[in-house]
Structure formats: structure tokens, C-alpha cells
DOBA-141952 format. One line per field, with one value per residue (C-alpha): residue number from 1; residue in three letters; y, x, z. Coordinates in Angstrom, 3 decimals, decimal comma. Layout:
! residues N
k <- [NUM ...]
r <- [Ala ...]
yy <- [Y ...]
xx <- [X ...]
zz <- [Z ...]
This chain:
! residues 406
k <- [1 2 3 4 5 6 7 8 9 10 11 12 13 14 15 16 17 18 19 20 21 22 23 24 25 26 27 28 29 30 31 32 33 34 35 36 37 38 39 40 41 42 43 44 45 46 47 48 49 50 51 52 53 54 55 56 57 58 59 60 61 62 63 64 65 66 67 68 69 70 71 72 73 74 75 76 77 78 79 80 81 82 83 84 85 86 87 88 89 90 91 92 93 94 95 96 97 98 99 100 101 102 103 104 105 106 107 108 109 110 111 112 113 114 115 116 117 118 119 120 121 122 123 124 125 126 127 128 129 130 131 132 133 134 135 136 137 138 139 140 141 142 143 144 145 146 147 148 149 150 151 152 153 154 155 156 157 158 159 160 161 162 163 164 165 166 167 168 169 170 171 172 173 174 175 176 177 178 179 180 181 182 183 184 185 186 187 188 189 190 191 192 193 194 195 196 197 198 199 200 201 202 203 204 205 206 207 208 209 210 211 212 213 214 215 216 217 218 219 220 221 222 223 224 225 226 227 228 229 230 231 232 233 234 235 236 237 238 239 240 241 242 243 244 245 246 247 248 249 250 251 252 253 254 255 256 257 258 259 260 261 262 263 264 265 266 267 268 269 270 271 272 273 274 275 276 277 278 279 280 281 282 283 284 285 286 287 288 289 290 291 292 293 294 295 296 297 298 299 300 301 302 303 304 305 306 307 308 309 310 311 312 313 314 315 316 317 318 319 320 321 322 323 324 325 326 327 328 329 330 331 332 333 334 335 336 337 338 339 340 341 342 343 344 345 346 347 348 349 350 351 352 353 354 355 356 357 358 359 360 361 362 363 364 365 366 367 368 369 370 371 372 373 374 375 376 377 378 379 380 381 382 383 384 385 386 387 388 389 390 391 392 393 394 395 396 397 398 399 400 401 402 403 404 405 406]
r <- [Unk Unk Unk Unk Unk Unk Unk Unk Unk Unk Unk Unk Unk Unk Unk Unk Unk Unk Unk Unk Unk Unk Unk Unk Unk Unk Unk Unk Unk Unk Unk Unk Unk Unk Unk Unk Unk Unk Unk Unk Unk Unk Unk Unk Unk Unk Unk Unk Unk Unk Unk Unk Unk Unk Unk Unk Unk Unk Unk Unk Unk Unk Unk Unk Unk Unk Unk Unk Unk Unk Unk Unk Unk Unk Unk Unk Unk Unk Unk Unk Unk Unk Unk Unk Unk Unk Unk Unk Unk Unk Unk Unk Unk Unk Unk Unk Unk Unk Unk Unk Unk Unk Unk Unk Unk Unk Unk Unk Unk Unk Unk Unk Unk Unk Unk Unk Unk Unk Unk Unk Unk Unk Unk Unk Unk Unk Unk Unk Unk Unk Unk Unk Unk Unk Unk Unk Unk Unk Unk Unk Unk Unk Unk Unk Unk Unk Unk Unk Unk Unk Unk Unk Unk Unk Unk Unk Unk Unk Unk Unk Unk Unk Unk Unk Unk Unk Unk Unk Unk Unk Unk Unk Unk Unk Unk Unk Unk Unk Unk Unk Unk Unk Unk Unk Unk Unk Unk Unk Unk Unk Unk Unk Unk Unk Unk Unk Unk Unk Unk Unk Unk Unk Unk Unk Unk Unk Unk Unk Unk Unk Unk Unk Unk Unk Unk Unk Unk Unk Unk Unk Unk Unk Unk Unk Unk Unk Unk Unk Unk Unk Unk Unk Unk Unk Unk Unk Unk Unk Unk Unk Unk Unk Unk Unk Unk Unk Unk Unk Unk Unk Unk Unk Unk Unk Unk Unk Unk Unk Unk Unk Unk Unk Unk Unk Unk Unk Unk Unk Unk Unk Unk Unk Unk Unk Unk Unk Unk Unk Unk Unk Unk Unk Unk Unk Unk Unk Unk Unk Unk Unk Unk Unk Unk Unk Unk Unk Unk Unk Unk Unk Unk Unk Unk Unk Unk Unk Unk Unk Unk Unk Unk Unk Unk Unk Unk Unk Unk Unk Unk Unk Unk Unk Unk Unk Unk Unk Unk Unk Unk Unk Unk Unk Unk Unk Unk Unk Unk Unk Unk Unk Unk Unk Unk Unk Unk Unk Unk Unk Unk Unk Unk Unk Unk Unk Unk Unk Unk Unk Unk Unk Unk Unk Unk Unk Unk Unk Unk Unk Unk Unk Unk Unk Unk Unk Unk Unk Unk Unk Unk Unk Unk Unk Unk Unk Unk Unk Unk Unk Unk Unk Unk Unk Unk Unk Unk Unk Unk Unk Unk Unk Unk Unk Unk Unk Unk Unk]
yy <- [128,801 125,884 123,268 126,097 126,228 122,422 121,878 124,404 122,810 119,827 121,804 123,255 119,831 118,555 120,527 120,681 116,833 117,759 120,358 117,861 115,068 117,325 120,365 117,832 114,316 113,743 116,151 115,068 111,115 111,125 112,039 108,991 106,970 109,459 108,882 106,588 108,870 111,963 110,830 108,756 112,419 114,385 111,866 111,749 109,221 106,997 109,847 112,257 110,636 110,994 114,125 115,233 113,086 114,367 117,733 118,876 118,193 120,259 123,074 122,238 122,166 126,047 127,253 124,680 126,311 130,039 128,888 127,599 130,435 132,543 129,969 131,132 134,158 134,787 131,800 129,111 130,467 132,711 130,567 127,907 130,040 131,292 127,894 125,956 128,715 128,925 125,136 125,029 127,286 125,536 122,092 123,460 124,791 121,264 120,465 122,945 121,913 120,824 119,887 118,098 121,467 123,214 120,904 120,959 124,063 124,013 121,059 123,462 126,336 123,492 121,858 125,547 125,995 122,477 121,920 125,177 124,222 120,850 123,409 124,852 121,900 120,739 124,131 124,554 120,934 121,598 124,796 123,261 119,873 119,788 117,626 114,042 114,248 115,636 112,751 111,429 114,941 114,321 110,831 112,398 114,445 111,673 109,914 112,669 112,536 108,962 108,969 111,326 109,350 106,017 107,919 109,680 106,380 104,611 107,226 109,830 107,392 105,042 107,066 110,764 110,729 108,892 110,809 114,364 113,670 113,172 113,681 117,906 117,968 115,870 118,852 121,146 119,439 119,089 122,409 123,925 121,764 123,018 126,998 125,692 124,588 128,060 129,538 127,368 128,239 132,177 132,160 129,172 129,957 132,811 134,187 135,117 133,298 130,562 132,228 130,948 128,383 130,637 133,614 135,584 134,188 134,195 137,809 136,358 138,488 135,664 136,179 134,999 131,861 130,716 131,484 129,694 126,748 125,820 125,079 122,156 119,287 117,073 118,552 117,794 114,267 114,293 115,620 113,016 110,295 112,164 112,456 108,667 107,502 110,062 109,095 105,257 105,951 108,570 106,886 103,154 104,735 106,721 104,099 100,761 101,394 101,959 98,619 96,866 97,677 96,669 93,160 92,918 93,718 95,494 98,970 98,725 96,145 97,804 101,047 99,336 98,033 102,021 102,946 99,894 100,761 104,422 103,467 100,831 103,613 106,127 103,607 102,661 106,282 106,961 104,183 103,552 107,274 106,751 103,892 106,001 108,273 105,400 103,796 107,496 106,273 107,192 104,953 101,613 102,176 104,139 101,644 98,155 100,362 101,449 97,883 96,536 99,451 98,250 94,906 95,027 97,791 95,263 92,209 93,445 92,575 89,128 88,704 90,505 87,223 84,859 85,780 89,121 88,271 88,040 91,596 92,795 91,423 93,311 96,858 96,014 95,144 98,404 100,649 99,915 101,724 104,070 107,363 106,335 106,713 110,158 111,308 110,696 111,906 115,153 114,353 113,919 117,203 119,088 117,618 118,023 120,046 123,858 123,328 122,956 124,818 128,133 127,033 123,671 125,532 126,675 123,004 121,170 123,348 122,713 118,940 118,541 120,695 118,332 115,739 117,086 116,198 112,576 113,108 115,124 113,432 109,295 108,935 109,999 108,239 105,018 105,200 105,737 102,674 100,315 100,208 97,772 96,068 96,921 95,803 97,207 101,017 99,117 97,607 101,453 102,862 100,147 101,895 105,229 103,403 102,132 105,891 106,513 103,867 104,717 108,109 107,724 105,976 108,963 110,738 111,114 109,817 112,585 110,559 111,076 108,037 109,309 109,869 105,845 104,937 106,914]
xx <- [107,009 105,261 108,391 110,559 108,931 108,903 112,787 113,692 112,140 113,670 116,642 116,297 115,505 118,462 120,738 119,191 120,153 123,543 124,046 122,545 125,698 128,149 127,949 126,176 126,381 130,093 131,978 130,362 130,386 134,229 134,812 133,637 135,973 138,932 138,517 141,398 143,652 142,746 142,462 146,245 146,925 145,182 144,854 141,098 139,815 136,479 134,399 135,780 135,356 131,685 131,613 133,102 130,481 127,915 129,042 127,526 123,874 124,231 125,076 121,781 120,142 121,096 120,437 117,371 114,367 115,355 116,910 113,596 112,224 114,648 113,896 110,365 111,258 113,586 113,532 115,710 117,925 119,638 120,054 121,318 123,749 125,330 124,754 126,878 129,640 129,781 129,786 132,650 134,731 133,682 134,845 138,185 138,863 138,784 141,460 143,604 142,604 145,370 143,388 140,324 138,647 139,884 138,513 135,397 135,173 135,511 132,633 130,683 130,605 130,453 126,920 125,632 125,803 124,495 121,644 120,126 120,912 118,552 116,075 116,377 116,615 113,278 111,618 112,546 111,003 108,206 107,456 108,091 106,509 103,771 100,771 101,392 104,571 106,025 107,296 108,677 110,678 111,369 113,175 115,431 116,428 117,066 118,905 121,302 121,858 122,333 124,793 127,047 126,624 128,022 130,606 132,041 132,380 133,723 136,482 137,359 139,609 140,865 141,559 141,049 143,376 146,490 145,852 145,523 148,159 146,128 143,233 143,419 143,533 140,270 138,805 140,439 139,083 135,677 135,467 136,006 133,176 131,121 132,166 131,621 127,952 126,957 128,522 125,446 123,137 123,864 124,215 122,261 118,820 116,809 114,476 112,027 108,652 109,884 108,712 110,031 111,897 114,612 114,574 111,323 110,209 106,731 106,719 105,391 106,849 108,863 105,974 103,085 105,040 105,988 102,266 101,348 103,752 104,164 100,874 100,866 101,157 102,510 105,769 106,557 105,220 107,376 110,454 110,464 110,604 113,226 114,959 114,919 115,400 118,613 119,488 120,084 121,292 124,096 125,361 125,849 127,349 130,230 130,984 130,210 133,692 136,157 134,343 134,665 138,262 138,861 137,194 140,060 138,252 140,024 139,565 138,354 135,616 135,134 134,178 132,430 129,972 128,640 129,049 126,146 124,531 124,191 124,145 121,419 119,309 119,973 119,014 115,597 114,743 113,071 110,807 110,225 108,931 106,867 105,394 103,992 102,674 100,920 99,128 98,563 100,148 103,293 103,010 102,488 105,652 107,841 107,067 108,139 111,189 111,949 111,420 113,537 116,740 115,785 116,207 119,401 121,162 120,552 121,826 124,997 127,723 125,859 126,327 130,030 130,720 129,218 129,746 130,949 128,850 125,606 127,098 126,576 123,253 122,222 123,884 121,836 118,154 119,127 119,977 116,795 114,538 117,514 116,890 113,399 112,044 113,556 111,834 108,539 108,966 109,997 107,212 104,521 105,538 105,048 101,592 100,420 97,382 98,315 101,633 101,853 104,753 104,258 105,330 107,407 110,345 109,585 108,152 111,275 113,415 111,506 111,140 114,973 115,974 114,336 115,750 119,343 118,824 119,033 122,239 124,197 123,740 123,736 127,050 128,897 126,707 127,257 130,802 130,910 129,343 132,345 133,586 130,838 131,900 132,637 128,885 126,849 126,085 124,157 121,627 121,470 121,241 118,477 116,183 116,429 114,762 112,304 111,779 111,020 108,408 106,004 105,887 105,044 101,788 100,779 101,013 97,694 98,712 99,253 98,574 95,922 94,620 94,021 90,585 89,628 91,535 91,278]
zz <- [44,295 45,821 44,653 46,182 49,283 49,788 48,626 50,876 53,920 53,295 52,990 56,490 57,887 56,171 57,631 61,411 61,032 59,983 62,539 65,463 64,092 63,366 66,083 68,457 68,696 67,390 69,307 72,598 72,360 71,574 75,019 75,890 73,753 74,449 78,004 78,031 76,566 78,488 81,924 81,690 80,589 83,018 85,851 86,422 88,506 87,734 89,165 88,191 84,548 85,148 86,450 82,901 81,220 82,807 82,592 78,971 80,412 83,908 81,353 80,269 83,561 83,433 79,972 78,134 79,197 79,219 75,576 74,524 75,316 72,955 70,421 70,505 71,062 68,281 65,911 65,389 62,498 64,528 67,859 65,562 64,243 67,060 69,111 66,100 66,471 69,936 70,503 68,429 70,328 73,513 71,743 70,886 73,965 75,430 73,531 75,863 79,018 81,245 84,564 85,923 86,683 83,268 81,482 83,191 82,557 78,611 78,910 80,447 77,566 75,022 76,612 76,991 73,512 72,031 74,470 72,886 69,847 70,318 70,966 68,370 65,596 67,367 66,737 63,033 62,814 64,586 62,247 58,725 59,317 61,512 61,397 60,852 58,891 62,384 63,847 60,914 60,709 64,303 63,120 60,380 62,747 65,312 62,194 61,921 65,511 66,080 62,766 64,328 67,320 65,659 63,634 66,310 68,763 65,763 64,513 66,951 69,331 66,598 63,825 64,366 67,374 65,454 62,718 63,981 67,007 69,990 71,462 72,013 68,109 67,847 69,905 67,714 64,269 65,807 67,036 63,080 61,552 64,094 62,775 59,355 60,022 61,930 58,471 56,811 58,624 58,235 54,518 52,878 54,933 53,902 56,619 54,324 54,233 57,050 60,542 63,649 61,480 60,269 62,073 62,343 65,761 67,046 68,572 71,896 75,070 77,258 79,814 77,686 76,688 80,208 81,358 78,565 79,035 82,488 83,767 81,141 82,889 80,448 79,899 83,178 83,207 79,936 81,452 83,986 81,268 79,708 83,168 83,459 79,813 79,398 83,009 81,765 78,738 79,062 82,447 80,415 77,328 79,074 81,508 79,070 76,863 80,114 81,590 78,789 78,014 81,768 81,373 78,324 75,078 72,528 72,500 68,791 70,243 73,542 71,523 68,393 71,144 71,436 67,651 67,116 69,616 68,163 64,340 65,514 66,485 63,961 61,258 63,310 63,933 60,704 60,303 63,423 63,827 60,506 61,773 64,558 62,471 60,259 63,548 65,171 68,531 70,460 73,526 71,950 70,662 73,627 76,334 74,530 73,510 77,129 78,622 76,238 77,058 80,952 80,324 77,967 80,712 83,689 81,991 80,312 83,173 82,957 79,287 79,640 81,781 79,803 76,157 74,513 71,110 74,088 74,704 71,263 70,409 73,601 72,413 69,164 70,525 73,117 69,954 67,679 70,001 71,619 69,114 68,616 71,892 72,403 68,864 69,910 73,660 72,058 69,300 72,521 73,944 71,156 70,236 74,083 74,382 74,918 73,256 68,979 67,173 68,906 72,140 71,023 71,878 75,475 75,876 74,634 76,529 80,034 79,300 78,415 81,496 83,737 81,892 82,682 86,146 85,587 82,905 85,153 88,663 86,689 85,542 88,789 91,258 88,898 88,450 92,155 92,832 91,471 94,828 95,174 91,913 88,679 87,363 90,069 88,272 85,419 87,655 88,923 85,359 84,917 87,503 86,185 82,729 84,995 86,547 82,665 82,136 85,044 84,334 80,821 81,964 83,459 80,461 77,714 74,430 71,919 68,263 66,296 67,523 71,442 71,407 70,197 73,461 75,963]
């Protein structure tokens, strides 16, 4: 029963990693390498671009923390279940957008659905592997993320789209893995003896887990990381391709430049998160990792100019600590005092909803600033990082190491 226990876990953790590439990560980063395609379609202007962009983490503004607090609530079986269905249908329905504002719309329902889902993932993790294997969870996780990251930048504009007939049928095809993955989830986990992970829930009311949650100062401190981290990163990755392809790389290159900077990061995840469980430390490893995503965001239009293989070594160094640091932010949250497993959901959900801020308002205020020139959002997207690192040094460190040095 033991063996059976531990397979399954892995099991569940196996396919939280699947359902974070496939449901997730792939059918929202091909938006940003369909851009192209869809806006000579649909007309959208730079800004407007960004408003789409950013459009999957305003849903989240709306819906993360009162999802968290279902998560708890409920468990994460059945949220994941109907998150992975409903995400698809909001993903397909992209594909039949025929406006700016319809396909806003559609954008909106699909980032709904997957921000709970993170939510979700985070709390069936946080369940089955706490303790010091948690971050390490936390980084397959991340893996699986970060894969269908780089698979979806590589594929969905240069191969999906020729081969299904455009880019509404990439919707379409993305949108019915998603269904397929909800299907998982409902009839290859068992509720039975894996509380809160599959589907029990805690029992809590909603009351006692927001008195419970909010007063803890940490998520918030957290949240603002997250606000400046996600901030930086989303607005560079949906602009980077467009501005590359407009300095007169090859849209192969121009989107390549993302994939490694996303299958950079999902290969690092993992040991980089095991190496913070090894050391017991979260911070030593966040802050070199954010200074060196600050750096790499500031000086891309200067390597752009000078040398496009300067360009990819950058995406590269950027991408080793790009799924990393978000595993142990969400990894630091959990393990804050007053938190743990109980709450993790409620905790992740209020930390990424602040978060959202940053996603949703970065990418249109940087695309708006090419009027300026075409490089000036990066040094903007660059200060949001920096938002990230000063906050984080207001924040206690969470390994098992925090009491030698605090």
C-alpha cells in the first residue's frame, strides 16, 4: 500500500506538470508568436497587441484569490478538472474571434480558467510533497510549465499554423488537449486517501481561511515580487518576437529567441529548486536570479544592435533562473509562517492576484512607449524586475536554514 501510495503521488504530480504545459503554458504563449498572423488579420495595433497579452492575467486579477480559496475549500481534483475543461473551451473560442474586443473577450474566459488552475497544481503539490522535497515538487512542476512554454513558442506559429490552416485552428487543437487533460484528471485520480490533493478539501469555511490568510504579511511582500518579476517577464516575452521580427530576424529566429528562453528555464527548474532544498535557502538563490533577468531585459536592444548571437546568450543566462525564481517565490509563500498546505491555496491565490497587477498593466504601457523608440519598453520592463528585488529583501527567508541567519 505504501509503493501505491508513493507511485500515485508521483502520478498526481506528473500530471499537474502536464496539465500546467498542456492546458497552461502552450495555449497561452502561442499568442505571442501568432501575433503576426492575427493582428494582419484582425488589425490590432501595438497596444492593442498588449492589451490582448496582458489580458489572461487581469482575468486573474478577478478570479486567483477567491479561486484559492475554493482550492482549499474544495480540493484541487475537482477545480482542476473543471479549470482544464473550461480553459479549453475558452482557448477554442479564440479561434472564432473576429474583432479586437471579441477576442478579448475569449482571452478573458480562457485566463479565468488557467489562473485557477495554477492554484490548484500548487495545492496538490503542496499536499503530496511537503517538507523538504517541496520545492523540488515545486520545480517539476515549473519543468512542465516551462516545457510547454518552449514547445509552444517553437511550434504553434511555424508548424501548427501551416499545418492545421491558420492560426483559429491552433486555438481549436489547443483547446481539445486541454478537454482531454480535464478527462485525466476525472478518471485516472481517485479521491480516496489524497485530501485536499484530489478532491476532499480541507473543510475550512471560506471565512476561517481568509482570517487566517490575510493578516500574513508575507504573502503580500511576496505578491509584490511576483507583481514585479511577472511584470518584466510577460511584458519582454510578448513584445521581444514582434521587435525582433521588425529589426529583420527571421521569424523562425525571432521566435526561437523565446522557446530558449523558456526551455532554458524549464531545464534549470529542477535542479536549481533541489539545490535549494540541499542548502535550506530560497533567497541566496532568487536574488542573483532576478539581477541577472534585470540586467539581460535592459541590455537586449543594445545587444539587438550590436550582435544577434549577444541576443541569444542573453535569452539563455535570462532563462536559467526564469522558472526557477517563480518556484521558490511560490515555494516561500507556502512555507511562510501561518501558511503550510492548509492554506497554500488561499496564499498562492492572493500572492498571484497581486501579481496580475504588474502582468496586466506591463505589456500595454511598454508597447505604448515605442513612440519613444522601439527599445525604450525594455528599460521599463527592467524596473518592474527591480520592483521585484527590493521587495524580496523585505521578506524573512522561509528554508530550513532561516533561523542560522536571521
Amino acid at each position: 500500500m505504501a509503493n501505491r501510495d508513493v507511485t500515485n503521488r508521483w502520478y498526481v504530480l506528473g500530471l499537474a506538470a502536464a496539465s500546467l504545459a498542456l492546458s497552461f503554458a502552450m495555449p497561452q504563449i502561442c499568442v505571442s508568436v501568432l501575433f503576426k498572423e492575427i493582428s494582419q488579420e484582425l488589425s490590432l495595433s501595438p497596444v492593442e497587441i498588449g492589451v490582448v497579452w496582458g489580458t489572461v492575467h487581469l482575468a486573474g486579477l478577478f478570479v486567483l484569490f477567491v479561486g484559492g480559496l475554493l482550492t482549499d475549500r474544495y480540493g484541487a481534483k475537482r477545480i482542476l478538472v473543471i479549470t482544464c475543461f473550461l480553459a479549453g473551451v475558452g482557448g477554442a473560442l479564440r479561434g472564432v474571434s473576429g474583432d479586437f474586443f471579441s477576442l478579448v473577450a475569449s482571452t478573458f474566459l480562457f485566463g479565468f480558467m488557467v489562473s485557477i488552475m495554477f492554484a490548484g497544481a500548487v495545492k496538490a503539490a503542496a499536499i503530496l510533497f511537503s517538507g523538504r522535497q517541496f520545492g523540488t515538487a515545486n520545480g517539476i512542476m515549473a519543468a512542465g510549465m516551462g516545457f510547454g512554454f518552449t514547445l509552444g513558442a517553437m511550434i504553434s506559429a511555424t508548424l501548427l499554423s501551416p499545418l492545421l490552416g491558420g492560426w483559429r485552428n491552433v486555438f481549436f487543437f489547443y483547446g481539445a488537449v486541454s478537454v482531454i487533460v480535464s478527462l485525466l484528471w476525472l478518471f485516472t485520480v481517485k479521491e480516496a486517501g489524497q485530501s485536499g490533493a484530489s478532491g476532499s478539501g480541507s473543510g475550512l469555511s471560506l471565512r476561517q481561511t481568509v482570517a487566517q490568510v490575510l493578516p500574513v504579511k508575507s504573502v503580500w511582500l511576496m505578491g509584490l515580487v511576483l507583481l514585479g518579476f511577472v511584470g518584466c517577464v510577460q511584458g519582454m516575452s510578448g513584445y521581444l518576437p514582434l521587435y525582433l521580427r521588425e529589426s529583420g530576424w527571421t521569424a523562425a529566429g525571432a521566435d526561437g529567441t523565446l522557446a530558449a528562453f523558456a526551455g532554458v528555464g524549464a531545464m534549470a527548474a529542477i535542479p536549481i529548486a533541489v539545490l535549494s532544498d540541499r542548502i535550506g535557502l530560497r533567497k541566496a538563490i532568487i536574488i542573483p536570479g532576478l539581477v541577472v533577468i534585470i540586467t539581460g531585459v535592459a541590455l537586449l536592444p543594445v545587444a539587438n544592435m550590436a550582435d544577434s548571437a549577444i541576443v541569444w546568450i542573453i535569452m539563455i543566462a535570462m532563462g536559467i533562473f526564469r522558472d526557477a525564481s517563480m518556484t521558490l517565490c511560490n515555494t516561500m509563500t507556502v512555507e511562510a509562517e501561518g501558511v503550510g498546505p492548509i492554506y497554500s491555496g488561499t496564499a498562492i491565490g492572493l500572492m498571484h492576484t497581486i501579481s496580475r497587477v504588474g502582468a496586466v498593466i506591463s505589456p500595454p504601457l511598454g508597447n505604448s512607449m515605442v513612440i519613444i523608440s522601439p527599445a525604450s519598453p525594455f528599460l521599463l520592463w527592467a524596473a518592474f524586475g527591480l520592483l521585484a528585488v527590493v521587495s524580496l529583501s523585505f521578506v524573512k527567508e522561509t528554508g530550513r536554514r532561516k533561523v542560522r541567519i536571521r
